[in-house]
C-alpha positions in Angstrom: 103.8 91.7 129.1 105.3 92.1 125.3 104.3 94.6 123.2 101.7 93.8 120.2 101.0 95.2 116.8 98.2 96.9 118.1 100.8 99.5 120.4 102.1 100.7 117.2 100.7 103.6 115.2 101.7 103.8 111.3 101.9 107.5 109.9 101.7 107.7 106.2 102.6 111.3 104.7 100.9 111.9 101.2 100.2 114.2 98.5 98.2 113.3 95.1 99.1 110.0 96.1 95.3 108.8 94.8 96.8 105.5 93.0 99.1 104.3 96.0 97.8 105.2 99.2 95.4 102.5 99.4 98.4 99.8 98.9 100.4 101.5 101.9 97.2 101.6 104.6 95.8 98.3 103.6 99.5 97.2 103.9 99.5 98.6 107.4 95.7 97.0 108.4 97.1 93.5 107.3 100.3 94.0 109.7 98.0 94.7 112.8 98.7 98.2 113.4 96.6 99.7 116.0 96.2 103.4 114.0 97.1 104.3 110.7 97.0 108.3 110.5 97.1 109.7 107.0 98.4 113.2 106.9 97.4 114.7 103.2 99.6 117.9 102.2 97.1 119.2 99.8 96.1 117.0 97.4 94.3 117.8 93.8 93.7 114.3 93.7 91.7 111.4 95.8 94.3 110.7 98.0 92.2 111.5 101.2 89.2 109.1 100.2 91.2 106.4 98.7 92.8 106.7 102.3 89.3 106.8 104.2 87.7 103.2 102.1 91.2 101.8 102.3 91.0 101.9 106.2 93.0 104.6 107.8 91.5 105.3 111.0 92.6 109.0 111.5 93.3 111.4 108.4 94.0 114.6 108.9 94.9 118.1 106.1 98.2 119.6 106.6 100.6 122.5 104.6 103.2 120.1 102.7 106.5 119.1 103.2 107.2 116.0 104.7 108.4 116.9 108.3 105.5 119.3 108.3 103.1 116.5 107.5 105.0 113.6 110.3 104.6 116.1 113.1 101.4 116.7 112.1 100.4 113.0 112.1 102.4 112.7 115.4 100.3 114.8 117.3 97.1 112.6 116.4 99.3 110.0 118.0 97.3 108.2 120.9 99.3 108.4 124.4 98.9 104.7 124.3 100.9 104.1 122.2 104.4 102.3 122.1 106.1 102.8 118.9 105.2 105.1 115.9 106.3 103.6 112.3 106.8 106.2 109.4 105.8 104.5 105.9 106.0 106.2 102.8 102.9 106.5 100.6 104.4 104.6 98.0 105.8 101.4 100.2 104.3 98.8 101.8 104.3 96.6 104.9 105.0 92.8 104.9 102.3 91.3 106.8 104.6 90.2 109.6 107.0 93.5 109.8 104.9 94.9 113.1 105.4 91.5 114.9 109.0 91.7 114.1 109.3 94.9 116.4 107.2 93.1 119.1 109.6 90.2 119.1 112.7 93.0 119.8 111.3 94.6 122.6 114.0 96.3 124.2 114.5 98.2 120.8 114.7 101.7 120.3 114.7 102.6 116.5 115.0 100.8 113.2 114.5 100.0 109.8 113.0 97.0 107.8 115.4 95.6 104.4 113.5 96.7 101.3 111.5 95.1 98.5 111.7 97.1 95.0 108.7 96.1 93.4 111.4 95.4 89.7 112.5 91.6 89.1 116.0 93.8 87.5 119.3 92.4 88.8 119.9 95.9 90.1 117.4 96.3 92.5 119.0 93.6 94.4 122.4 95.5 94.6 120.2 98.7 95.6 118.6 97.3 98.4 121.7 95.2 99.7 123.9 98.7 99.2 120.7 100.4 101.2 120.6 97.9 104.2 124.4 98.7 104.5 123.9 102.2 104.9 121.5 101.4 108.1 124.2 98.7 109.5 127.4 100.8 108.9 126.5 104.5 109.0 123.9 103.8 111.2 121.8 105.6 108.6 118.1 104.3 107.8 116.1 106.3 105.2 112.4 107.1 105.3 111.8 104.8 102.4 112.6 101.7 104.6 110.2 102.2 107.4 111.5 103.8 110.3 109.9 103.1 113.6 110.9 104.6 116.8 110.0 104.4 120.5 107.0 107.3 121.1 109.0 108.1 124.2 112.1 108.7 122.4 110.7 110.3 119.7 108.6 113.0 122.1 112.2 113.7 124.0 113.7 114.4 120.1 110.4 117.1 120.2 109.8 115.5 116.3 111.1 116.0 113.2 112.3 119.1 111.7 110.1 121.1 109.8 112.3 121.2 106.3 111.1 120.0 102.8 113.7 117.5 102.2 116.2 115.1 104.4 113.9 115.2 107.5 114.9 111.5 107.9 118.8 112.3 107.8 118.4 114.6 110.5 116.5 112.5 113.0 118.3 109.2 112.4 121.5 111.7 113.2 119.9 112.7 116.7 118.9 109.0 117.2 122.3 106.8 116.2 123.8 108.9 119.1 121.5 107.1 121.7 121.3 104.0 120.3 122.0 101.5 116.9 119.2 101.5 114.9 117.9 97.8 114.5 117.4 96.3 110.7 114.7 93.7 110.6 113.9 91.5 107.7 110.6 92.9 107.0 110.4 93.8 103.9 108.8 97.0 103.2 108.0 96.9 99.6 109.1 100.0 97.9 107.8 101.6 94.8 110.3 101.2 91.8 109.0 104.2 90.3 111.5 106.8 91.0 114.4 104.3 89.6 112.3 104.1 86.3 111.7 107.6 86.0 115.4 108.5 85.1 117.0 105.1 85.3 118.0 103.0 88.5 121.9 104.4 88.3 120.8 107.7 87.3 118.5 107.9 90.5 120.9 106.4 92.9 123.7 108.8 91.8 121.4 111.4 92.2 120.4 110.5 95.7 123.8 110.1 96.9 124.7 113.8 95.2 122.0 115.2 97.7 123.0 113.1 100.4 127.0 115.0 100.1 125.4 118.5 99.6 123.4 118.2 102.9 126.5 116.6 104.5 128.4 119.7 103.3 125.4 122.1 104.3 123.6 122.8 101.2 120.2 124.2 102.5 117.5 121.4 102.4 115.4 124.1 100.3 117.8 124.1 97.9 117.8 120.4 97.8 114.2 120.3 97.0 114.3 122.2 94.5 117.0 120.2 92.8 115.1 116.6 93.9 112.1 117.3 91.6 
């Protein structure tokens, strides 16, 4: 029997995330996931109730840093389930992205093409240089949805507990076992941290982090400079 939208849990990491969070669960209720676990990294905001009204069917408090707050969501996790999808608090899910996994059942991992919520000409080149990444380097980024197999991901024993690049580092461990598949989707992505410095100042920014790491700058150093 196929898998259904209902097999897969959504974990949403987020912190003073008040004004978004409700976008990404309700995102996630439309799509037919099963459990949407909200894991707040100490918010001054109301991140955890705009979470609780917007639907989010397990929320839990956890110290901050985003593979600190994933594993913590992971372990809420019902055995039941098939896959686990990571969303960002600041994206959401097309209303058919969860059936597109169903309909790939022998998949492992993957990523969805993204959305940027700007009508500017260079979005478009952003997420056409981003989908790339994931079909060249084998290299999706936590911004475009990863989901993974619950099996897999409990043999991987998680993410790693760093503050930055905790997405590098598992899509690393899993492009050895298998291609990561890129579906459609989209997820739609916040333009806001393009707008904050500029769309070219961002994405050479984010591709100066991405050498460091490569050339084992410390991901707490990395956080420090991604602020």
């Amino acid at each position: 029997m196929g898998m259904t939208p209902a097999e897969i849990s959504v974990v949403i990491p987020a912190i003073n995330e008040e004004s978004s969070i409700a976008v990404a669960v309700q995102s996630a209720v439309r799509a037919g996931a099963g459990e949407i676990i909200v894991v707040d990294g100490g918010s001054q905001d109301d991140t955890i109730g705009a979470a609780r009204r917007a639907g989010a069917t397990k929320i839990v408090r956890s110290l901050p840093g985003r593979g600190v707050q994933l594993n913590s969501g992971l372990v809420l996790v019902d055995a039941h389930q098939r896959v686990v999808l990571f969303l960002h608090a600041d994206n959401a899910l097309d209303p058919n992205c969860l059936e597109q996994i169903c309909d790939r059942d022998e998949l492992i991992w993957g990523a969805f093409r993204q959305q940027i919520d700007s009508p500017a000409k260079i979005f478009r080149w952003i997420e056409r240089g981003n989908a790339m990444r994931v079909q060249l380097r084998r290299m999706p980024f936590g911004d475009q949805a990863v989901f993974v197999r619950k099996t897999e991901l409990d043999r991987q024993g998680g993410f790693e507990e760093i503050p930055l690049m905790e997405d590098v580092v598992l899509s690393r461990r899993l492009r050895r076992i298998a291609k990561p598949a890129l579906l459609r989707g989209p997820v739609h992505v916040s333009a806001r941290r393009w707008q904050h410095r500029g769309p070219i100042r961002q994405s050479l920014r984010n591709w100066w982090i991405q050498l460091a790491f490569a050339v084992g700058v410390s991901p707490q150093r990395l956080k420090q400079w991604y602020r």
